[in-house]
N, C-alpha and C positions, 0 to 999 in steps of 0.2 A: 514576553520574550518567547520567541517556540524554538522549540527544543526538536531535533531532528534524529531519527535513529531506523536504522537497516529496518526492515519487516522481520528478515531472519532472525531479530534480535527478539522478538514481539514472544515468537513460539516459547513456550516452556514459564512463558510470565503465569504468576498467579491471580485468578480473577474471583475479587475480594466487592462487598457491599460497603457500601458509605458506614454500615455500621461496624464492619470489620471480618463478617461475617465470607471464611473460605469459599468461594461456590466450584474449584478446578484449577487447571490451568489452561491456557490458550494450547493445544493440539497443530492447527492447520490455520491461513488465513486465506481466504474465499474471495477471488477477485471478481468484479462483476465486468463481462466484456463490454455492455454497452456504457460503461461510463470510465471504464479505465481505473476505477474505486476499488476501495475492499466493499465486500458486499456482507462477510461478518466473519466469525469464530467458529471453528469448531471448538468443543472442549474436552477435558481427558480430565481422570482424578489426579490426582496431587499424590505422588510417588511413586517410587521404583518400580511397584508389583500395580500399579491401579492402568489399568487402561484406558478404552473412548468412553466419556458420557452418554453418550447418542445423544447429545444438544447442541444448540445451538446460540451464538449469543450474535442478534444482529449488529452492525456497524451502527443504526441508528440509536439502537438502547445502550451504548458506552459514554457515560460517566464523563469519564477520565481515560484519558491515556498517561501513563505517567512513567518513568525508569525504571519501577520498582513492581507496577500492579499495574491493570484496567481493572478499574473502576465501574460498577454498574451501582444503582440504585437500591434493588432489591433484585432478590431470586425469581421473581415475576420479569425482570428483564432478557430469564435464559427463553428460548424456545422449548417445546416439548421434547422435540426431534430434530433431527440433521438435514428436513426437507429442506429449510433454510440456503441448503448448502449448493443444493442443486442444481441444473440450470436454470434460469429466468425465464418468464415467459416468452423472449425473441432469443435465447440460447437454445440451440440443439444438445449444448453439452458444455459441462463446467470449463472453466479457462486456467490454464495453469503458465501463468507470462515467464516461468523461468527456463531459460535456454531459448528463448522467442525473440528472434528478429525486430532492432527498435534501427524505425528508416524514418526517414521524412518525407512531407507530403510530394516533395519534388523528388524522391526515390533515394539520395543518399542512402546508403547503409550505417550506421553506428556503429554494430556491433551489435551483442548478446546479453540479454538481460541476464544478471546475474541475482538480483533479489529488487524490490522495492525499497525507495525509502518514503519515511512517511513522520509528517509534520504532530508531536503530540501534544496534550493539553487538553482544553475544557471540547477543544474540535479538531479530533482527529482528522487529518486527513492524506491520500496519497501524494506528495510534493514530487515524486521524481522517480527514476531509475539510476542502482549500480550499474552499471553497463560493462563487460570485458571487450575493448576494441579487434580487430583485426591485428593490433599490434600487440596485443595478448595484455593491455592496461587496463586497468580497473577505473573507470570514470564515475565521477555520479553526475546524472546527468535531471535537472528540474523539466517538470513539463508545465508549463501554463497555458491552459488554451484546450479546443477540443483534442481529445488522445481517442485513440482507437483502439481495440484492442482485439484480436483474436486467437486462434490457438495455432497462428505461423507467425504472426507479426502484432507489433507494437508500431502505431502508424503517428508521428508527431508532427508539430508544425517546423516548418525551415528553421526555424530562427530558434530550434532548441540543439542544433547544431552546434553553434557557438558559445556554449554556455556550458561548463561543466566544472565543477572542481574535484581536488585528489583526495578528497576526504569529509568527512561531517562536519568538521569544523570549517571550511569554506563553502560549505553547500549552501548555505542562508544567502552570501553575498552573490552566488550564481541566482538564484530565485528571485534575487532581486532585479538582477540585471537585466534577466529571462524577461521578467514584468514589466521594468522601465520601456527593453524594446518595443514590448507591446504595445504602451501606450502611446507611445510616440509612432509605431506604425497606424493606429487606428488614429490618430492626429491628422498623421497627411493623409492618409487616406479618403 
């Protein structure tokens, strides 16, 4: 079953080892522009007075996502440093998608991202956007399909238009439907 939860939700989680073993908590999450993904973690110590680690825990090296922790393997999973975090080699500069324009390939407008959400379990990964519309609602809106992404705009396919529900608990059955039309456009197609 996956289990679906805001990004915003992800900051402040603690990032613990299979053995049990504290290593922070998630600080920041690092979107990568050319895939529309998280691209990793920053991380922070674990309380009131502890600040940034200056680490890094890639997307690739997570474990687990789970409602409670991420999950890594061992402390061999953090990065040394925060370069991790920085931009890519086809990035001029990191990407930050919140308040960023989500339009479709045929130019609708949607509205304004308001956080990511994101599919968790043994494979984390980005399933969609909160979106706030023009009409000031909060949608969540899945993406399946190539996504774009830069630091004016979040660029999706048509057909992520029609698709959206008012909460996390209907988000699954929009991803689904999101995907059904897929398949059935590359059918006829």
């Amino acid at each position: 079953m996956t289990v679906y939860m805001r990004a915003g939700e992800i900051t402040r989680k603690p990032v613990v080892t299979l053995s049990g073993e504290d290593l922070g908590q998630v600080k920041d999450l690092v979107f990568d522009a050319s895939t529309g993904g998280i691209r990793c973690f920053t991380l922070a110590g674990r309380g009131i007075l502890s600040g940034p680690l200056h680490r890094a825990l890639l997307w690739e090296n997570v474990h687990a996502l789970g409602p409670d922790a991420v999950m890594v393997r061992d402390e061999d999973a953090l990065e040394e440093d925060e370069s991790a975090a920085g931009p890519g080699e086809e990035e001029s500069t990191g990407v930050d998608v919140l308040g960023v324009t989500i339009t479709t390939r045929g130019g609708a407008q949607l509205g304004t991202v308001t956080d990511a959400v994101v599919s968790t379990g043994r494979t984390p990964a980005v399933a969609g956007y909160e979106v706030e519309t023009a009409e000031r609602r909060r949608v969540l809106m899945p993406v399946d399909g190539p996504v774009t992404v830069s630091g004016e705009r979040v660029l999706v396919p048509d057909a992520t238009a029609a698709h959206s529900a008012g909460d996390l608990e209907g988000f699954g059955a929009a991803v689904e439907s999101l995907r059904a039309r897929h398949r059935q456009d590359s059918q006829e197609g």
